[in-house]
LUMZA-11165 format. One record per residue (C-alpha): z negated, y, x negated; chain. Coordinates in steps of 0.1 Angstrom, whole numbers. Layout:
BEGIN
<rec Z="Z" Y="Y" X="X" cadena="A"/>
...
This chain:
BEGIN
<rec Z="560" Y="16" X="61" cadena="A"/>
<rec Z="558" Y="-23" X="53" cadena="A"/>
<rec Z="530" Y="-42" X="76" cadena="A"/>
<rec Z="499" Y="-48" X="61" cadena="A"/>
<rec Z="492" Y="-80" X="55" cadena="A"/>
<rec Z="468" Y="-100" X="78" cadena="A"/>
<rec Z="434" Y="-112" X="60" cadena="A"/>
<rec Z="430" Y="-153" X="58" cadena="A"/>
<rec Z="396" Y="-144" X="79" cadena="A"/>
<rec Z="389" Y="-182" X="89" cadena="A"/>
<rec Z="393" Y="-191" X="52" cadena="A"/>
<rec Z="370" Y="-159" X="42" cadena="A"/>
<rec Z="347" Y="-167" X="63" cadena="A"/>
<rec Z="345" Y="-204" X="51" cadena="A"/>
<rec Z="346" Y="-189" X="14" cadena="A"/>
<rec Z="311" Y="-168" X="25" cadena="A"/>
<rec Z="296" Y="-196" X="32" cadena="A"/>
<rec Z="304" Y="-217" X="1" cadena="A"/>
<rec Z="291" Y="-181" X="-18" cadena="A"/>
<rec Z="263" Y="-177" X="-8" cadena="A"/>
<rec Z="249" Y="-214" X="-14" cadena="A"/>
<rec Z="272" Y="-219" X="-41" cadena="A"/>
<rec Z="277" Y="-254" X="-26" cadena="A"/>
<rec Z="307" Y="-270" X="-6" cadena="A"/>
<rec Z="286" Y="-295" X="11" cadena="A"/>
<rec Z="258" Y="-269" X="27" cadena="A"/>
<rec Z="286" Y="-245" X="37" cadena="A"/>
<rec Z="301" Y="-277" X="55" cadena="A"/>
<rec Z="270" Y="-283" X="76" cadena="A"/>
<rec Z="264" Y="-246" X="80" cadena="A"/>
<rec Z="297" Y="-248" X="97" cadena="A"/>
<rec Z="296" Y="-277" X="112" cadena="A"/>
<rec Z="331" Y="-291" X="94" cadena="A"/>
<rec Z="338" Y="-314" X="66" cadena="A"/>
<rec Z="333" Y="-304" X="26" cadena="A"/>
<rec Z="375" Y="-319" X="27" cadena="A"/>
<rec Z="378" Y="-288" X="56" cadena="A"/>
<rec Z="359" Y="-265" X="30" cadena="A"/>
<rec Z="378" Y="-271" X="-1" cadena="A"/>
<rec Z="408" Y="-273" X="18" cadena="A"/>
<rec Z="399" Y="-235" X="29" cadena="A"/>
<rec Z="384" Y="-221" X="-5" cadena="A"/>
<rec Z="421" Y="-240" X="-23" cadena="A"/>
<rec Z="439" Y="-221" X="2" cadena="A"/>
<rec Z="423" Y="-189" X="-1" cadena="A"/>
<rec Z="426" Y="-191" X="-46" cadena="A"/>
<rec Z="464" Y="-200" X="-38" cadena="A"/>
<rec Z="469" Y="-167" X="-15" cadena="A"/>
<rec Z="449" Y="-143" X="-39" cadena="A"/>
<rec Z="463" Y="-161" X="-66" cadena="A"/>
<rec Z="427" Y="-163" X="-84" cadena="A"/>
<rec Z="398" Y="-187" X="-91" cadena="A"/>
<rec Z="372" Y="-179" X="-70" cadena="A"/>
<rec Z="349" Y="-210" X="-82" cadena="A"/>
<rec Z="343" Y="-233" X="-114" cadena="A"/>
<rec Z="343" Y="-266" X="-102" cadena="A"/>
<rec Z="320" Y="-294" X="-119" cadena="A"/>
<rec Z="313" Y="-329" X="-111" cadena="A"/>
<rec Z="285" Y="-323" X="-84" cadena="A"/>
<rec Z="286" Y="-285" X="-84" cadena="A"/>
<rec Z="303" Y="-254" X="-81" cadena="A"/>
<rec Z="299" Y="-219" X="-96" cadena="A"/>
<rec Z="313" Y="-187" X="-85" cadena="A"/>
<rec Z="332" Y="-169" X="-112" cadena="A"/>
<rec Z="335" Y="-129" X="-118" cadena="A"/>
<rec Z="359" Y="-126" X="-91" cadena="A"/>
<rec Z="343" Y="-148" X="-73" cadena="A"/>
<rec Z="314" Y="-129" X="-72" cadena="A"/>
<rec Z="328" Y="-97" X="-66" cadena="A"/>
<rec Z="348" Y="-110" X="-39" cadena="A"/>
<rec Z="314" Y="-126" X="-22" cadena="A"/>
<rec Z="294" Y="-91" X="-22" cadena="A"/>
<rec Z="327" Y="-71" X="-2" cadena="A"/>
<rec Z="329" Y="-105" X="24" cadena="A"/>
<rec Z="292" Y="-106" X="29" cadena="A"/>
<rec Z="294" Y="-69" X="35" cadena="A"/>
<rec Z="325" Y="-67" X="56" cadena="A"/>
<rec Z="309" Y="-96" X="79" cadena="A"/>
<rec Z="279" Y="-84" X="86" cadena="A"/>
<rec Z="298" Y="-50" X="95" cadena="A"/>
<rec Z="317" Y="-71" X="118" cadena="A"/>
<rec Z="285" Y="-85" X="137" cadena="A"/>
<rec Z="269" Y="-55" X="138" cadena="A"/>
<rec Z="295" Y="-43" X="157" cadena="A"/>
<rec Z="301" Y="-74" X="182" cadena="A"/>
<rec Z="260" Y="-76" X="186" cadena="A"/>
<rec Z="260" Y="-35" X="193" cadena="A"/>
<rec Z="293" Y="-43" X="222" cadena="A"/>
<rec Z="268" Y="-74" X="238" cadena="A"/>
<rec Z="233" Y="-53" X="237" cadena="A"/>
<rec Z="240" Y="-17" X="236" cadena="A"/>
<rec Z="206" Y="0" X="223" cadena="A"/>
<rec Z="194" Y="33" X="214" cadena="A"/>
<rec Z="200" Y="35" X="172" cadena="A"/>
<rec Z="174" Y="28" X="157" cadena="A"/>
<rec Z="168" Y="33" X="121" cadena="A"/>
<rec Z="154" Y="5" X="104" cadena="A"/>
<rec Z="135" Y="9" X="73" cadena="A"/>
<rec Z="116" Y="-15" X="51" cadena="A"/>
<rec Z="93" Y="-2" X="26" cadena="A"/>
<rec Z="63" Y="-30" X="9" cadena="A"/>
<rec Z="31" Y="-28" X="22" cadena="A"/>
<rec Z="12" Y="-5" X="0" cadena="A"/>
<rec Z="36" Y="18" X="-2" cadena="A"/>
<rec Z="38" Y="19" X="30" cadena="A"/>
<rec Z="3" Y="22" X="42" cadena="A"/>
<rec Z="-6" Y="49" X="11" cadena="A"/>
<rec Z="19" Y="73" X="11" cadena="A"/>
<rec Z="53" Y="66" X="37" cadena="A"/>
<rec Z="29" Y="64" X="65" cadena="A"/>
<rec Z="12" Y="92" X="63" cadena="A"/>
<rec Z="43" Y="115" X="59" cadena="A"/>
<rec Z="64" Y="101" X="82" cadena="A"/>
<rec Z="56" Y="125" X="111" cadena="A"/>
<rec Z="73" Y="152" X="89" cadena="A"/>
<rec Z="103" Y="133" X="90" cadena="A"/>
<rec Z="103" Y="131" X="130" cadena="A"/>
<rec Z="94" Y="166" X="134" cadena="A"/>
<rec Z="122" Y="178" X="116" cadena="A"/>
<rec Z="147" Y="150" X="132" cadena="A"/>
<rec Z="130" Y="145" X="162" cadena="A"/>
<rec Z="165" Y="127" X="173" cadena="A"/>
<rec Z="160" Y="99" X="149" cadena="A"/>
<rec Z="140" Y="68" X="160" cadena="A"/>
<rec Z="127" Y="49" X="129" cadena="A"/>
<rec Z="114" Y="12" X="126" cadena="A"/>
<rec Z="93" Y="7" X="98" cadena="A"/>
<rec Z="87" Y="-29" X="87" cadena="A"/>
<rec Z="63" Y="-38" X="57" cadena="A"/>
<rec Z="77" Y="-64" X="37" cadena="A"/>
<rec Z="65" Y="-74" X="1" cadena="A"/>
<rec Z="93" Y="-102" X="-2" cadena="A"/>
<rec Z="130" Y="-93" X="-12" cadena="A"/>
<rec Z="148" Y="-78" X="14" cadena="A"/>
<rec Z="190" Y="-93" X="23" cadena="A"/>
<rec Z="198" Y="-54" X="35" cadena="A"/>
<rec Z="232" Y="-79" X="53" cadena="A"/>
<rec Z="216" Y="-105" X="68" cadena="A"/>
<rec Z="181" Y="-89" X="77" cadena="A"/>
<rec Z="196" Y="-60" X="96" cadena="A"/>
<rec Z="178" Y="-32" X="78" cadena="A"/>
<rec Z="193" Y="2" X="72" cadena="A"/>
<rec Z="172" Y="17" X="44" cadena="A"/>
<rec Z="150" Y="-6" X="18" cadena="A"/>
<rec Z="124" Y="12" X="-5" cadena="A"/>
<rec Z="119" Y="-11" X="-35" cadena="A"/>
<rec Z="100" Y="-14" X="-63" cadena="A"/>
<rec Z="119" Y="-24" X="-94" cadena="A"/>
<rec Z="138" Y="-11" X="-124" cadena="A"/>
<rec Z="174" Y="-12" X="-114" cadena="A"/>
<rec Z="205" Y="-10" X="-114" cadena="A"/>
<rec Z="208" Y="-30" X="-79" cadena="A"/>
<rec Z="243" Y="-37" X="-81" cadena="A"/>
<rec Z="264" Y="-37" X="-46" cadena="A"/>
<rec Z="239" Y="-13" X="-29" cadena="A"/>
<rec Z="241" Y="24" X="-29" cadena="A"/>
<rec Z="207" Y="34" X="-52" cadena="A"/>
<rec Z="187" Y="59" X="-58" cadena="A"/>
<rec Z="151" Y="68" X="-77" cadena="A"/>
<rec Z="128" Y="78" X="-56" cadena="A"/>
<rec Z="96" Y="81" X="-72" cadena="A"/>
<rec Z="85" Y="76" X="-109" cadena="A"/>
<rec Z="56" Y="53" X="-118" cadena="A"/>
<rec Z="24" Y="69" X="-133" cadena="A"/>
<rec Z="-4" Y="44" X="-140" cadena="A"/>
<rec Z="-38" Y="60" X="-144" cadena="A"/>
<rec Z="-73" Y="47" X="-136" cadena="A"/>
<rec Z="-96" Y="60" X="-104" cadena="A"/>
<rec Z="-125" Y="52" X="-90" cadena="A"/>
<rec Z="-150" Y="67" X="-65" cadena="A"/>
<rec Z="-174" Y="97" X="-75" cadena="A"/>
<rec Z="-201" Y="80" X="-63" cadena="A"/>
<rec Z="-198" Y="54" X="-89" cadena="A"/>
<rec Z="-194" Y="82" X="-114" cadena="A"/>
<rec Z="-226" Y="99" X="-102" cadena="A"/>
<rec Z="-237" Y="58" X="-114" cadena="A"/>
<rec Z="-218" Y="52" X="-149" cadena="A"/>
<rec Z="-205" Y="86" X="-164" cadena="A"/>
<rec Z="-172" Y="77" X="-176" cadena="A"/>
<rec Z="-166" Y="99" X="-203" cadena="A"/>
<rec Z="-139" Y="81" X="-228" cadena="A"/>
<rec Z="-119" Y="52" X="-223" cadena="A"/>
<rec Z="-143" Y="26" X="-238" cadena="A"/>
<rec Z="-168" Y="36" X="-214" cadena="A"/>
<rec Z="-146" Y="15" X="-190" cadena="A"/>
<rec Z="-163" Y="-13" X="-205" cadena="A"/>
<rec Z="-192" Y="-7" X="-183" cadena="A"/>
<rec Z="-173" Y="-14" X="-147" cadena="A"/>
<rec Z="-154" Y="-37" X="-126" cadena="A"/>
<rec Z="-115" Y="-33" X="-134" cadena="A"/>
<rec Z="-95" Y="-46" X="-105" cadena="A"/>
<rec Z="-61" Y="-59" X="-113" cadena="A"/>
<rec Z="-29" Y="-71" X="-89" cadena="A"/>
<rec Z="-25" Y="-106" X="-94" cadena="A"/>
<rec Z="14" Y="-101" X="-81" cadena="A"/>
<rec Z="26" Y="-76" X="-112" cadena="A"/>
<rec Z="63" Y="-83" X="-113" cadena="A"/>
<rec Z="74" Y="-95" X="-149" cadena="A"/>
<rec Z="71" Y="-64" X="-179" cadena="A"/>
<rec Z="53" Y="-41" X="-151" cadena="A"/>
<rec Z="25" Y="-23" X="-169" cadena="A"/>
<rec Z="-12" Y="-36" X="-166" cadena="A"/>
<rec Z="-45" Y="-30" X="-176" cadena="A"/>
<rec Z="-40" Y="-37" X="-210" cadena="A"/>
<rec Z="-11" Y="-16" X="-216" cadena="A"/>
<rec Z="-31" Y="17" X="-205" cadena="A"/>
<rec Z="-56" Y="11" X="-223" cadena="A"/>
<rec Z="-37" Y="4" X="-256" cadena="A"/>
<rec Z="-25" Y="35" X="-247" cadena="A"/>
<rec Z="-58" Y="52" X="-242" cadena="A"/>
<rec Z="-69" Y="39" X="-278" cadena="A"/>
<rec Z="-94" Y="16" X="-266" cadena="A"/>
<rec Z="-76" Y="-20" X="-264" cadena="A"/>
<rec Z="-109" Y="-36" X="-274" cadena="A"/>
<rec Z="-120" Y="-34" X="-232" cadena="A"/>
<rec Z="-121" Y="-64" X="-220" cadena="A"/>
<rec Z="-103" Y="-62" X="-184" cadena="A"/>
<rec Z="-91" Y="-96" X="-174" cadena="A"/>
<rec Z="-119" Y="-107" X="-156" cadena="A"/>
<rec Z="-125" Y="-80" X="-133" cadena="A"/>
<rec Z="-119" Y="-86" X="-91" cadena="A"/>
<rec Z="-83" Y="-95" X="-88" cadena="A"/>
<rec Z="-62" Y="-86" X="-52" cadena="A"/>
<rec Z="-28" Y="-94" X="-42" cadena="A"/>
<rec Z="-15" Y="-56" X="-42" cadena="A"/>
<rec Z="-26" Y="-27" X="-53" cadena="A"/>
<rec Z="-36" Y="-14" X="-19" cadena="A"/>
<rec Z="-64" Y="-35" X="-20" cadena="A"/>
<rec Z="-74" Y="-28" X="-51" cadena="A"/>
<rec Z="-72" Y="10" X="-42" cadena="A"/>
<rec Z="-95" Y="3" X="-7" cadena="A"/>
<rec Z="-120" Y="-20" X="-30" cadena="A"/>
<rec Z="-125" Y="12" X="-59" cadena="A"/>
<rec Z="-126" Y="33" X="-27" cadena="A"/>
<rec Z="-160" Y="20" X="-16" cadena="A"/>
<rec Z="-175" Y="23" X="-50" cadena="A"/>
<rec Z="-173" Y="-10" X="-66" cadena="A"/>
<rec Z="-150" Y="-2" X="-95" cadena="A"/>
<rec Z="-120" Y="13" X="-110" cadena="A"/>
<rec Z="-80" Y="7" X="-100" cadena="A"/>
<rec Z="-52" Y="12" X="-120" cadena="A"/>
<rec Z="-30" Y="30" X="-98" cadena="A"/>
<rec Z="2" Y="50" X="-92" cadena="A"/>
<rec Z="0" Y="86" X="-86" cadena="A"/>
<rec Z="18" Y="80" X="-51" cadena="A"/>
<rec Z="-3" Y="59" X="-38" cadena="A"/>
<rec Z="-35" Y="81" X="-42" cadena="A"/>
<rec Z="-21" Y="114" X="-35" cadena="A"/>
<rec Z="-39" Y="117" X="-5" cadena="A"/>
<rec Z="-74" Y="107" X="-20" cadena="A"/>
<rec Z="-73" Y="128" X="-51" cadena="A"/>
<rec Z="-68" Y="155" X="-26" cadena="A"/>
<rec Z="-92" Y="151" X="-6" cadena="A"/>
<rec Z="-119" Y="140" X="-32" cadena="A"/>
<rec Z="-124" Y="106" X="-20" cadena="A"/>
<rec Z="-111" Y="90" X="-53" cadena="A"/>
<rec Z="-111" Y="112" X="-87" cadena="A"/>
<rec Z="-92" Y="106" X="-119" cadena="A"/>
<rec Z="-116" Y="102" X="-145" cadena="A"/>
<rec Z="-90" Y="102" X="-177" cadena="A"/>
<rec Z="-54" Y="125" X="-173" cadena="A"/>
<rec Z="-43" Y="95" X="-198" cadena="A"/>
<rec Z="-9" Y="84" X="-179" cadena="A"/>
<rec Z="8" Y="54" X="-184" cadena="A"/>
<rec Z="49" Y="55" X="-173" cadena="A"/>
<rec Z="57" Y="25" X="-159" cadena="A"/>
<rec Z="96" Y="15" X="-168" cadena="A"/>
<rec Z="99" Y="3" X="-128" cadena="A"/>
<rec Z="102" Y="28" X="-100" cadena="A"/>
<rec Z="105" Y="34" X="-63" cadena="A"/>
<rec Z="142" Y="30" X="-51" cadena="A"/>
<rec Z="161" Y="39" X="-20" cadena="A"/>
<rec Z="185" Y="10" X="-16" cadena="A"/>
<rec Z="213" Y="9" X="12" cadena="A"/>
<rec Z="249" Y="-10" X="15" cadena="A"/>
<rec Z="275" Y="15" X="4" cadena="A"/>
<rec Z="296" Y="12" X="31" cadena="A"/>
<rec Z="260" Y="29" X="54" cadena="A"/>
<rec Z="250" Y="54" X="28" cadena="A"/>
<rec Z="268" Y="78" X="42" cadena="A"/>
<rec Z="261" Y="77" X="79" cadena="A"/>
<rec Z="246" Y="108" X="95" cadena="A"/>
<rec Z="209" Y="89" X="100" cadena="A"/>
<rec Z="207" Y="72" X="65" cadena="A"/>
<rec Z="218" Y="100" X="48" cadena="A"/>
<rec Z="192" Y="127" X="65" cadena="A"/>
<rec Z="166" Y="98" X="57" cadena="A"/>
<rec Z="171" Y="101" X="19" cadena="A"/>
<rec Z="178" Y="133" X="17" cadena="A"/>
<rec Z="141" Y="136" X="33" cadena="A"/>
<rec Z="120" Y="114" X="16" cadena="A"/>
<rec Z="138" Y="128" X="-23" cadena="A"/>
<rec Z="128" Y="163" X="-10" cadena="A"/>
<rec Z="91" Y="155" X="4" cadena="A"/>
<rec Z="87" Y="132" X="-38" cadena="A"/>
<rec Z="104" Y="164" X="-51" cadena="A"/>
<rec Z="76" Y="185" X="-36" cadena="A"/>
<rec Z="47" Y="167" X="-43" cadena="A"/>
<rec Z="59" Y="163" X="-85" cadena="A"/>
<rec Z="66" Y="126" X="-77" cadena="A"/>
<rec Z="98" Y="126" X="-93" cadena="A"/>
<rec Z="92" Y="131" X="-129" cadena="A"/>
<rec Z="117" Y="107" X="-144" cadena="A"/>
<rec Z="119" Y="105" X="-185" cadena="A"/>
């Protein structure tokens, strides 16, 4: 059997760099060496692969296809690599690290995560609550749970939870305004999410929906998530539009109601994101396996 042939890892590593600011000069002071020493690397590493692996412009540079393609597998294989160092200098107990954004988090992850560590009470998990995007290679987390529409490509992904939007509110401010049609929504506070991500369903969309687009909703109480806006309709003040996730718990226990069964599908859902080459490990895998059962069960997964 012929020798495999050694990796140019200097000139790989030099190429990450470059990648992932798409500039020669900012990999050079990352690396403390010379933009010559850079191109002289990236040159080398096009003339070994016998591809271009960046357009070159007059001040710039782009990463082409391959370039691209090569950049996700580097990025991956490197930050395997320092795992795997930092794991030999600090040996730890594994941990699995999971992000999830704050309301999710709070309204329905939280709350169910004990069913998790009963059933795998050999599992340690780290939950972080992050609203900004997530770098599952640089960051260090095992598991994200994203809201978005997909595909994510370079990660292993997977739907985790469809996106109902449907109005609640308190019965207590029922017991004040009856709402007994959609127009009647006229007659209360609507609070919005002043963060929607671009095309995500909104007030105006469910109510178009509802047949009564003539509301006026877009100068109600505005919050930065929709957890807020959940806790704020919670005390009585006015109505959310919400997921059907994140007020499980509350329709169930009678401390919100649904006033209209009018539900809106949002084209975004909850994801289970992870790098391909961790999908598969024992902890990861039992993870998802979990949380896609415990959606399953509660009718969370109702994908169209």
């Amino acid at each position: 059997m012929s020798p495999r042939p050694r990796l140019p890892l200097a000139s790989l590593r030099v190429f990450e760099a470059a990648a992932r600011h798409e500039s020669f000069l900012r990999a050079a002071e990352e690396l403390a060496i010379t933009p010559g020493a850079v191109s002289r690397q990236i040159k080398a590493l096009e003339a070994d692969l016998a591809v271009r692996l960046f357009e070159r412009f007059n001040r710039a540079v782009r990463l082409t296809e391959t370039g691209q393609r090569l950049a996700i597998g580097v990025r991956q294989g490197i930050a395997v690599i320092e795992e795997a160092v930092q794991e030999v200098r600090n040996p730890r107990q594994a941990v699995l690290a999971v992000t999830a954004m704050h309301s999710f988090a709070a309204r329905w992850l939280v709350p169910r995560l004990h069913l998790f560590n009963e059933r795998h009470p050999d599992i340690q998990v780290l939950l972080a609550a992050i609203d900004a995007p997530v770098d599952l290679v640089r960051d260090r987390y095992d598991v994200a749970i994203r809201f978005g529409r997909g595909p994510y490509p370079g990660f292993a992904a997977k739907k985790l939870i469809s996106l109902f939007m449907f109005p609640v509110c308190s019965p207590r401010l029922l017991e004040q305004t009856p709402l007994n049609q959609p127009g009647d929504l006229a007659k209360v506070q609507l609070f919005g999410d002043v963060n929607l991500a671009q095309a995500e369903p909104d007030w105006g969309a469910w109510l178009a929906l509802a047949g009564a687009p003539e509301v006026d909703w877009r100068g109600g109480q505005l919050f930065s998530n929709t957890y807020l806006a959940i806790e704020a309709a919670l005390q009585g003040r006015g109505v959310a539009l919400a997921e059907a996730a994140l007020v499980a718990d509350e329709l169930a226990s009678g401390r919100l109601v649904k006033p209209f069964d009018i539900e809106l599908l949002s084209n975004y859902s909850q994801w289970i994101l992870s790098l391909p080459e961790k999908a598969d490990r024992p902890d990861i895998r039992r993870f998802r396996t979990w949380l896609v059962a415990q959606a399953d069960a509660e009718g969370l997964r109702r994908f169209e």
